[in-house]
C-alpha positions as CSV (number, residue, x, y, z in Angstrom):
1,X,21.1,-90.2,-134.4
2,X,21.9,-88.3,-131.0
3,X,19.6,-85.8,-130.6
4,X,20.7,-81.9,-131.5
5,X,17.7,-79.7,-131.0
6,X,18.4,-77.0,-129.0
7,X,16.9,-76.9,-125.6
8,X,14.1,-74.6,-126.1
9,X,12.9,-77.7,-127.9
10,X,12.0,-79.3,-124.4
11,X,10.0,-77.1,-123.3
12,X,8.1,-76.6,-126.9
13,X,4.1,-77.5,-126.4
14,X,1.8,-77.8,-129.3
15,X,-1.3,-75.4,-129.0
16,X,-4.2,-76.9,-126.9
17,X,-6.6,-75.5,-129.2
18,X,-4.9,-76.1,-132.6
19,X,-5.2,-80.0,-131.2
20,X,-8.8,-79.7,-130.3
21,X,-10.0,-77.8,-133.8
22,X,-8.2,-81.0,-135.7
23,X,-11.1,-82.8,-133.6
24,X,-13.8,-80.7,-135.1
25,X,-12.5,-80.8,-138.9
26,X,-15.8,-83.6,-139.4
27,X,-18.3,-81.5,-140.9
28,X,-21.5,-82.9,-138.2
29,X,-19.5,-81.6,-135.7
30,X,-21.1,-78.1,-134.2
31,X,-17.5,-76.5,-132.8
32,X,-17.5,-73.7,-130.4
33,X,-13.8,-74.0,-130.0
34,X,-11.4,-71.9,-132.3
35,X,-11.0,-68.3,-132.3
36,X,-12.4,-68.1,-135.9
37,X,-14.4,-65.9,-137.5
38,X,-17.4,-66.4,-139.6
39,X,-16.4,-67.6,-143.3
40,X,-19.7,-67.0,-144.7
41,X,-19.0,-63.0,-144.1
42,X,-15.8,-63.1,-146.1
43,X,-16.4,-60.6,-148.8
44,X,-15.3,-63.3,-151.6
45,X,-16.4,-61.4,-154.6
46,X,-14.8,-58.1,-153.8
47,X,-11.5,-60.0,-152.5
48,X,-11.7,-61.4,-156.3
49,X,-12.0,-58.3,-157.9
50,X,-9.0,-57.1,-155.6
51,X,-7.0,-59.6,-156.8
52,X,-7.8,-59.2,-160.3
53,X,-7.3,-55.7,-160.1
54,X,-3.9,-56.0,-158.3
55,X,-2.5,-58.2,-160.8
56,X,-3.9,-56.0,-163.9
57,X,-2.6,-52.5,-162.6
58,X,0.7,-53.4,-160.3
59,X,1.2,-57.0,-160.7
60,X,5.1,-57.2,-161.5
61,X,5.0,-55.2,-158.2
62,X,2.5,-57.4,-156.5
63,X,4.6,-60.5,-157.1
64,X,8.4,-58.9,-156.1
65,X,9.7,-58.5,-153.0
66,X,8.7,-55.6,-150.7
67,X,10.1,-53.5,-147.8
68,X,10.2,-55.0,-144.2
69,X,8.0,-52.1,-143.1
70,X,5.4,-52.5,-145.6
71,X,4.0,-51.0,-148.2
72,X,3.6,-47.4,-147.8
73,X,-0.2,-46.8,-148.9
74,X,-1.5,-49.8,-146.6
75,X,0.6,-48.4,-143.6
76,X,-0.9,-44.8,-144.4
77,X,-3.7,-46.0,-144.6
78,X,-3.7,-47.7,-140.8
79,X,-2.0,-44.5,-139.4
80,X,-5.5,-42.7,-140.6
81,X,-7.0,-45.3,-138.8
82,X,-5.3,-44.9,-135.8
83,X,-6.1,-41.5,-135.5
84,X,-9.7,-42.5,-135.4
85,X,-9.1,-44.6,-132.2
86,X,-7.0,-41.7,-130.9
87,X,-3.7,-42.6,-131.5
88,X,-1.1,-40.1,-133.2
89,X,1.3,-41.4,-134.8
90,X,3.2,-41.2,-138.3
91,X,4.1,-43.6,-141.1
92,X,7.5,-44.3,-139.1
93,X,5.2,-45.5,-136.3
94,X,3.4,-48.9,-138.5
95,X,5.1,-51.5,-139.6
96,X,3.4,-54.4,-141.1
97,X,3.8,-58.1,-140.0
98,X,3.0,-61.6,-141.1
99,X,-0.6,-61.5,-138.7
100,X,-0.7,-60.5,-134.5
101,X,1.0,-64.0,-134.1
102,X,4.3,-62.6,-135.4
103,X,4.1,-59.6,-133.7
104,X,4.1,-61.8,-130.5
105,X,7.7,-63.7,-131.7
106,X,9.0,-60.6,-132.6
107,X,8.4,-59.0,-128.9
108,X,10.4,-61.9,-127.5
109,X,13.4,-61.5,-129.8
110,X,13.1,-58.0,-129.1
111,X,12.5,-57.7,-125.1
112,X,13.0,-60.6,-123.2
113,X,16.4,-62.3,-121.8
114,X,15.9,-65.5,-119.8
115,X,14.3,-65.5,-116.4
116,X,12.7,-61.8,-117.2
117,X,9.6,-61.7,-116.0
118,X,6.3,-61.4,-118.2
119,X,2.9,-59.9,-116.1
120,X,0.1,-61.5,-118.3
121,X,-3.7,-61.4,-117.6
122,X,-4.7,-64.3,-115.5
123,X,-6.6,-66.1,-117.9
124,X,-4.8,-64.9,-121.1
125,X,-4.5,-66.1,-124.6
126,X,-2.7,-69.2,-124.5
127,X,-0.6,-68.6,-128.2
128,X,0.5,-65.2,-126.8
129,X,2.7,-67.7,-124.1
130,X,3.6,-70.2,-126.2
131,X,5.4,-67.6,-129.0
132,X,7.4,-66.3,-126.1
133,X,8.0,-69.2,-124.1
134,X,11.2,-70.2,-125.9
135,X,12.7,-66.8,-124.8
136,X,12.3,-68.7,-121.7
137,X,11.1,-65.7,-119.7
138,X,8.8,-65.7,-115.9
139,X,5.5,-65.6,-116.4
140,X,3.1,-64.3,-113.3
141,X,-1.1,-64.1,-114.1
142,X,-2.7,-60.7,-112.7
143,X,-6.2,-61.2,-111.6
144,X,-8.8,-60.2,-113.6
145,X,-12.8,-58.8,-112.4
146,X,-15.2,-57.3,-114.8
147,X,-13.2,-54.2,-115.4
148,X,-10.3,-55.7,-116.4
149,X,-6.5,-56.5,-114.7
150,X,-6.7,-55.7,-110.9
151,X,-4.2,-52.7,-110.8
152,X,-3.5,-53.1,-106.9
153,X,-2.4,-56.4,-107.9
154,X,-0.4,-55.3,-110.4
155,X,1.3,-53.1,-108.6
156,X,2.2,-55.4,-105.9
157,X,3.4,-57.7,-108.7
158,X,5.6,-54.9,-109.9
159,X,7.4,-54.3,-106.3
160,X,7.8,-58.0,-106.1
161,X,9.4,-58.5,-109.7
162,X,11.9,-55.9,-110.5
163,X,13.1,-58.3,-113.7
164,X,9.6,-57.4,-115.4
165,X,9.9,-56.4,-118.9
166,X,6.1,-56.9,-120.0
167,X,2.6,-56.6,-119.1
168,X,0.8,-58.5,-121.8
169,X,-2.9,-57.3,-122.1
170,X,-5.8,-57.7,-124.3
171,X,-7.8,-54.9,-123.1
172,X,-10.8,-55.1,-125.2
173,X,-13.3,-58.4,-125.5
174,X,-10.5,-60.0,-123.9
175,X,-9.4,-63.3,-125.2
176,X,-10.6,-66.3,-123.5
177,X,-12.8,-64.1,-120.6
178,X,-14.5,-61.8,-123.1
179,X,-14.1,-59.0,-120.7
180,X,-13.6,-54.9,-121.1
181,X,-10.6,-53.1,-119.1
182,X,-12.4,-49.9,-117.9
183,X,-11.1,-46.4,-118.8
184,X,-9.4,-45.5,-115.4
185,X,-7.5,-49.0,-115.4
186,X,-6.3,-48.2,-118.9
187,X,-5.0,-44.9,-117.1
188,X,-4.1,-46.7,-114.2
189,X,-2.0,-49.2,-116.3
190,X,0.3,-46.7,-118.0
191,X,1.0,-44.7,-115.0
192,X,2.2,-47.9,-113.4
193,X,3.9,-48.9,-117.1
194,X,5.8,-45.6,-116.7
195,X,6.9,-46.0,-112.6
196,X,8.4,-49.1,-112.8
197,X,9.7,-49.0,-116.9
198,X,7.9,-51.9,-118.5
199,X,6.6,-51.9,-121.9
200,X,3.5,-53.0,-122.5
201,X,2.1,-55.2,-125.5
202,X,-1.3,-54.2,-126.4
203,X,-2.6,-56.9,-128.1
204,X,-5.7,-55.2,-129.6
205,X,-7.5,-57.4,-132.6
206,X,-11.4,-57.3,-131.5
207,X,-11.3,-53.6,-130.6
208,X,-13.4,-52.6,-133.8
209,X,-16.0,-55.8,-132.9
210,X,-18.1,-54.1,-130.3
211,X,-21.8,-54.7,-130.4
212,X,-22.7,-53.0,-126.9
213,X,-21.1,-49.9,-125.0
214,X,-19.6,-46.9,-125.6
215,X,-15.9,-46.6,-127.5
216,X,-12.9,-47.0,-124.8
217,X,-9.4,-45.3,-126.0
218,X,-6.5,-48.1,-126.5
219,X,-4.4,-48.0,-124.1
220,X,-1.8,-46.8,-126.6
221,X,-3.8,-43.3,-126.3
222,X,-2.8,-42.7,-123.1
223,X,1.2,-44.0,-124.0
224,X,3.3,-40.2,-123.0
225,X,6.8,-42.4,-122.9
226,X,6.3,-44.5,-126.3
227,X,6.2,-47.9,-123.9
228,X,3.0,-49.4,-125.5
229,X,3.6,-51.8,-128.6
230,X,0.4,-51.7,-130.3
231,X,-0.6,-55.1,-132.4
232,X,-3.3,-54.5,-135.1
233,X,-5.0,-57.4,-137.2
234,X,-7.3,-57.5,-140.1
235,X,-7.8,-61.1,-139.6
236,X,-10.8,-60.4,-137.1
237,X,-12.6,-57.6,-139.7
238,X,-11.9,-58.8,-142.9
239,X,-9.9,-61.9,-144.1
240,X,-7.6,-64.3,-141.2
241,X,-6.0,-66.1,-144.4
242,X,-4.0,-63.3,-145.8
243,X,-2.1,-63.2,-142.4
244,X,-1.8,-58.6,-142.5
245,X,-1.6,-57.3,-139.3
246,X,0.4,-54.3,-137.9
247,X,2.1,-53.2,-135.1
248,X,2.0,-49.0,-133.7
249,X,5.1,-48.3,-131.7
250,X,7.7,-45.6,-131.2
251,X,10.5,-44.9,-133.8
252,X,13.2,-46.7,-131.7
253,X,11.4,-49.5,-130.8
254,X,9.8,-50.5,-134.1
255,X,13.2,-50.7,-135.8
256,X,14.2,-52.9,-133.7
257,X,11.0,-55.0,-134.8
258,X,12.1,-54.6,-138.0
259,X,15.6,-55.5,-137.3
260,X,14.3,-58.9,-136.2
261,X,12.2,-59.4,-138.9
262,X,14.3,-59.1,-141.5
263,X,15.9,-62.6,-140.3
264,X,12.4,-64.2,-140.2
265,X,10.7,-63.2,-143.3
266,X,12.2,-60.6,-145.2
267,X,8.8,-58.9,-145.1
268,X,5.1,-59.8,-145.0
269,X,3.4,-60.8,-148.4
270,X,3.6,-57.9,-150.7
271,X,0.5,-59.5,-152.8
272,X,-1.4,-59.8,-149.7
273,X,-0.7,-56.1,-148.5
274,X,-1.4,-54.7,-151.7
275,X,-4.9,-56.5,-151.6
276,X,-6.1,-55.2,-148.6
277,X,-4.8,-51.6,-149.4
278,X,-7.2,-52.0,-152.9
279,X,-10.3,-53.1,-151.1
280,X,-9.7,-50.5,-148.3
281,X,-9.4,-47.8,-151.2
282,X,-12.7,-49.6,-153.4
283,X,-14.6,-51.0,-150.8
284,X,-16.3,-49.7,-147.6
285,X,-14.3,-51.8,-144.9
286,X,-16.4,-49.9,-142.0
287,X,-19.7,-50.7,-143.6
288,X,-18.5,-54.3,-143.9
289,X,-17.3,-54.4,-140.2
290,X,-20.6,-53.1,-139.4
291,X,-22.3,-55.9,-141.2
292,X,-20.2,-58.2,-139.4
293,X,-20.8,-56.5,-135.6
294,X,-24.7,-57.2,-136.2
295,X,-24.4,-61.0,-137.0
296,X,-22.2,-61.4,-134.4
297,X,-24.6,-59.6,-131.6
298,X,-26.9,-61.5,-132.9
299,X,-25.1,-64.8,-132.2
300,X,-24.1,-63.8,-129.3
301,X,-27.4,-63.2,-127.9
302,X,-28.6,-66.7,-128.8
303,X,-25.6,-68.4,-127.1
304,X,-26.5,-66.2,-123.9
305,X,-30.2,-67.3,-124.3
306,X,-29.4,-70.8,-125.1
307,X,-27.4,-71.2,-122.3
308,X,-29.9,-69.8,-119.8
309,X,-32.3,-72.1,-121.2
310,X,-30.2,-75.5,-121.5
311,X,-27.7,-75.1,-119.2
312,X,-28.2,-76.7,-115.5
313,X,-27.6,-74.2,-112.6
314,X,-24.8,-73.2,-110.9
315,X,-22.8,-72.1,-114.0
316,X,-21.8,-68.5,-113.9
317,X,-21.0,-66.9,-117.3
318,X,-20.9,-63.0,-118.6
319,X,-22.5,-61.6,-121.3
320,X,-19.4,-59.9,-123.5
321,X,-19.9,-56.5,-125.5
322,X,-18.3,-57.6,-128.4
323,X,-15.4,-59.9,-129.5
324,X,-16.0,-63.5,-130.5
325,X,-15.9,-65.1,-126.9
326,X,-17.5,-66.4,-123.5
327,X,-16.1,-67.6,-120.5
328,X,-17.9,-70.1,-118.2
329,X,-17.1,-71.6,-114.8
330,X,-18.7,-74.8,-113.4
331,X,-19.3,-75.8,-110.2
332,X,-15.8,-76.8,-109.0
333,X,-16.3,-80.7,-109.0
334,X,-16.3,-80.5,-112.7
335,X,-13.7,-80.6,-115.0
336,X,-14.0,-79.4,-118.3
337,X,-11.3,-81.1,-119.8
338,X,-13.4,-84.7,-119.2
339,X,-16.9,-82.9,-120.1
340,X,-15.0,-82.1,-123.5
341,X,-14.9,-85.5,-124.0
342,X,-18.5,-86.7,-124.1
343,X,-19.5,-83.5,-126.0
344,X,-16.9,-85.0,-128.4
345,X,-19.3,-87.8,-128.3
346,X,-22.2,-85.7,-129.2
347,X,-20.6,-83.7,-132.4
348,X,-20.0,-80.8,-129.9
349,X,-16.7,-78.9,-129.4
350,X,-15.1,-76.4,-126.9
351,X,-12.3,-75.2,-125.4
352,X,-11.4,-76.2,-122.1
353,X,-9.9,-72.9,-120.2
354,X,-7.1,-74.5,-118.2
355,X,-5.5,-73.7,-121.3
356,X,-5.6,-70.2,-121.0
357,X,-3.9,-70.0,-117.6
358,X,0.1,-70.5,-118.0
359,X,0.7,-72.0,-114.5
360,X,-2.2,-74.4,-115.2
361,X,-5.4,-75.2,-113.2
362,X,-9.0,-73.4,-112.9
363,X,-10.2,-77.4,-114.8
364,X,-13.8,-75.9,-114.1
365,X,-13.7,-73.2,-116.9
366,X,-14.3,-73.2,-120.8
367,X,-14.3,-70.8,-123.4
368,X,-16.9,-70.9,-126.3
369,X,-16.8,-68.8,-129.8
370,X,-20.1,-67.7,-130.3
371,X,-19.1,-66.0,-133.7
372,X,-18.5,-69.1,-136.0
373,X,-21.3,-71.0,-135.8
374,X,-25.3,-70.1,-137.3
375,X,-27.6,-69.4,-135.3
376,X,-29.5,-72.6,-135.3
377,X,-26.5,-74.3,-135.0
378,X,-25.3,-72.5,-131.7
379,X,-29.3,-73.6,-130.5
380,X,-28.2,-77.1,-131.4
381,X,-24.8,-77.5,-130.5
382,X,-25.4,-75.1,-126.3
383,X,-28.7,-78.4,-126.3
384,X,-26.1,-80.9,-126.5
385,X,-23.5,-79.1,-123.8
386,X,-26.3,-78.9,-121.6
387,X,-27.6,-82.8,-121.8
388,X,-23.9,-83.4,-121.3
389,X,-23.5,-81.1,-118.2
390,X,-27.5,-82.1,-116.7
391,X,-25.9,-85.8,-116.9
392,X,-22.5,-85.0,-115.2
């Protein structure tokens, strides 16, 4: 048969990580490489009383078909929460979608033409580029330092690109670098958003993971023109397999959202929306994030110590304030992609970062999860990365 697939097709890549964590599925394997959280602190007992509960009370409503925006109590429930990170906004300001991921198509359909330009930290979060890549959009990486997206940059960028539509940003624990956009960037950033009339996507699902550090605003705080599209998960603080996340944007904008996902999925799971609304109203989600924040330090600690002590010199890496991620750079000489390979070899798995940077290169970097793994098992698996690296 002549091929018919359209010609977005071509250019369609499967996830570098998705392929690497079907490497780790054999249980000796000690894998650093997926973005996923800890399954021993899923709260399996009280998500099975949810469930029952649900089903008892409103279970004919449970299993039906729902609203494209959501259900009302969940969304009520996130527009408090907002309000807590400084955000004010109303009901008509959530809508819920099937998990951050979505959220990401969706802003394609919504925003981008092709050859429209896409500002995107430089490294950034590889699935973020691959759900807009068939929209077939520019994308340009913006330098990053410790306090986040260099703004001079940015604005150069800007001057240079009058087809930009986004600046795609992960301001908090920054997804692969780990890294913390300071408070006068995140000011910077929206006076900048609002001179040259870009909306920004604030992908924000580790901001309630922080372990170190004082509380920074979301950048949505500081939004005066409605421009920022906040993206919202509770994959990160409570469950990833229910796939609930949300998205906080102006009236105008979010119906367009919704437009778009009424041809994708009607709406998310009503069943799994109503579950999370009942353990939010039964159980103490804050005191279960908290539980989750002090495990996480803790593993994060031990990777930073492990690493000091295993590790040969001449690898740079940051200690991150919260999040589930570090970045590392080797020498230059090295290339990650080849060291993956014999850690392979030794039950040990990570990400390589030239697959965080959308033009490619940087084959001395890797990203490691420091939140999955046990503590003696991040002891075990940072020994065999550092026999590995000693030897290369």
């Amino acid at each position: 048969m002549t091929s018919k697939y359209a010609r977005r097709v071509k250019n369609a890549k499967p996830s570098a990580i998705r392929e690497i964590i079907k490497l780790t599925q054999k249980p000796e394997v000690i894998s650093f490489a997926g973005g996923l959280p800890a399954p021993e602190l899923f709260p399996i007992q009280e998500m099975q009383a949810v469930c029952d509960r649900v089903l008892k009370e409103n279970g004919r409503q449970a299993l039906q078909y729902g609203t494209t925006e959501g259900y009302i109590p969940l969304r009520q429930y996130i527009v408090d929460k907002m309000k807590k990170l400084s955000i004010d906004c109303g009901i008509d300001n959530i809508g819920i979608i099937s998990g951050s991921q979505q959220g990401l198509d969706l802003t394609g359909k919504v925003f981008l033409d092709e050859g429209d330009v896409v500002l995107c930290e430089s490294p950034t979060y590889p699935s973020a580029v691959n759900s807009l890549q068939p929209y077939s959009p520019r994308f340009i990486e913006v330098s990053m330092d410790d306090q986040g997206m260099d703004m001079q940059e940015l604005k150069l960028l800007l001057e240079e690109n009058p087809r930009t539509k986004l600046i795609y940003t992960i301001p908090d624990f920054q997804n692969p670098s780990g890294r913390t956009m300071s408070l006068e960037r995140r000011k910077q950033l929206i006076e900048l958003a609002n001179q040259f009339n870009v909306i920004i996507v604030e992908d924000s699902p580790y901001i309630d993971l922080r372990f170190r550090g004082d509380f920074l605003p979301p950048l949505k705080a500081f939004d005066t023109e409605g421009r920022v599209v906040y993206q919202g998960s509770f994959s990160k603080i409570l469950v990833p397999g229910l796939r609930v996340g949300w998205l906080c944007a102006s009236r105008e904008i979010l119906r367009k959202y919704t437009i778009f996902k009424q041809g994708v999925d009607l709406h998310t799971s009503t069943f799994a929306q109503m579950q999370i609304a009942n353990f939010v109203e039964t159980f103490d989600l804050p005191g279960h994030i908290h539980k989750v924040i002090e495990v996480y330090k803790k593993r994060c600690d031990v990777m930073c110590n492990s690493i000091k002590r295993e590790f040969p010199a001449g690898i740079t890496y940051r200690r991150p304030d919260g999040g589930l991620f570090m970045w590392l750079e080797l020498p230059e000489s090295m290339n990650a992609a080849e060291i993956l390979q014999s850690c392979l070899a030794n039950d040990v798995a990570f990400v390589p970062g030239h697959a965080f940077f959308p033009r490619g290169g940087h084959y001395n970097t890797l990203r490691l999860n420091f939140a999955t793994m046990p503590e003696e098992k991040i002891m075990e698996g940072i020994s065999r990365m550092g026999k590995v690296l000693k030897a290369v």
